[in-house]
C-alpha angles and dihedrals in degrees: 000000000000089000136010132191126232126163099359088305136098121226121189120234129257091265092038101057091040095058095038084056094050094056102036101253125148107168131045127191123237125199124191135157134183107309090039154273109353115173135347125207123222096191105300096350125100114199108193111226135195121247086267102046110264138127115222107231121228102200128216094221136282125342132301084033084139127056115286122194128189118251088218096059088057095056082047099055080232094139127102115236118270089022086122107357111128095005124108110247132196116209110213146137121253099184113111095227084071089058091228103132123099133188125251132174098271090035141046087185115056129157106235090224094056080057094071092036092067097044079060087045098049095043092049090052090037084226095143127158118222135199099209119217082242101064106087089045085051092045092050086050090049090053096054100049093044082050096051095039103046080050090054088048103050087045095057118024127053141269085272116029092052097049076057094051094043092041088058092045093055094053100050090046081060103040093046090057090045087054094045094053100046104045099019096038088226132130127217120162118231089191110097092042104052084043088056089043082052096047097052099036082058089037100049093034089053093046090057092040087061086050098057089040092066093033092066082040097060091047094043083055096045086045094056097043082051090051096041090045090059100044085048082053095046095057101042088053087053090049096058103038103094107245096228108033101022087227120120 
């Protein structure tokens, strides 16, 4: 979260009031609207927020992706000039006994402070990542056309060629949200879909399955009372046929 509330007032996170501080800046603007916060401007700067508060971070990577320098080098003099000079600097602990250390998606194993360096980071490059208000809508829609059409195509292709389909279909849905995410900053889950394109594709194939089981039942059953009809036939005929003359 960029800002939280307690006691009827806002304070700024870690990230957001140093930064805030860095450029002179005293006051932030906050929009919200019915269902919630929506964005908040720093300046210029309009840093998309979820309905709760809070930026969505787009990591650089695993940890120690920024510069680090020893605490103890610094007690020590031990820092060349301009090292940090002019630069905004986050002073932080990185060893595990201090329980600082958080998980992200590229690394089990971050450093907290590296968190709020890269909500600075990503303000300062205005490379932000957004969960429109739109997606869900677009995700249930998603849903419902993956449903319909997996269900077109197993009704009227065959075993392979709608594994292939499907198969196609799946991996456009996922591609298409990778490339969203990663040009456009924007999320938008190809999960549910692709659950509901996989429920369907085992529902519908089992169905059919089950067809064809009690199709090849129902013959096998017809088969044996043929069978069993003309071996009743044969030995009738036998039984009545005279042994010497062949005559009845």
């Amino acid at each position: 979260p960029l800002i939280i509330e307690h006691g009827g007032r806002l304070y700024p996170s870690l990230g957001l009031v140093t930064l805030m501080k860095a450029l002179g800046v005293r006051d932030v603007l906050l929009k919200t609207d019915t269902s919630g916060v929506e964005s908040l401007y720093l300046n210029q700067t309009a840093i998309p927020l979820t309905s709760k508060g809070s930026m969505l971070i787009r990591f650089r990577g695993k940890g120690k992706t920024f510069d680090y320098i020893s605490a103890a080098d610094i007690l020590s003099d031990r820092i060349p000039d301009g090292k940090i000079q002019g630069k905004i600097v986050f002073v932080g602990t990185s060893a595990s006994g201090l329980k600082e250390l958080k998980s992200t998606p590229f690394d089990p194993v971050f450093p907290g402070v590296e968190v709020h360096a890269t909500v600075v980071d990503n303000i300062l490059r205005k490379d932000f990542l957004s969960r429109p208000k739109w997606a869900v809508g677009l995700e249930s829609v998603g849903m419902l056309v993956l449903g319909l059409l997996s269900a077109f195509i197993l009704a009227w292709t065959g075993a392979i060629w709608s594994s292939l389909l499907l198969g196609v279909v799946a991996v456009g849905v996922w591609q298409t949200s990778v490339w969203t995410f990663r040009n456009e900053g924007i999320f938008i889950s190809p999960v549910l879909p692709l659950i509901v394109l996989a429920c369907n594709f085992s529902l519908i194939t089992f169905f059919r399955f089950w067809q064809e089981e009690q199709r090849v039942k129902e013959r096998t059953l017809e088969l044996a009372m043929v069978q069993e009809a003309t071996i009743e036939s044969m030995s009738s005929l036998t039984e009545t046929r005279d042994p010497d003359t062949g005559g009845h």
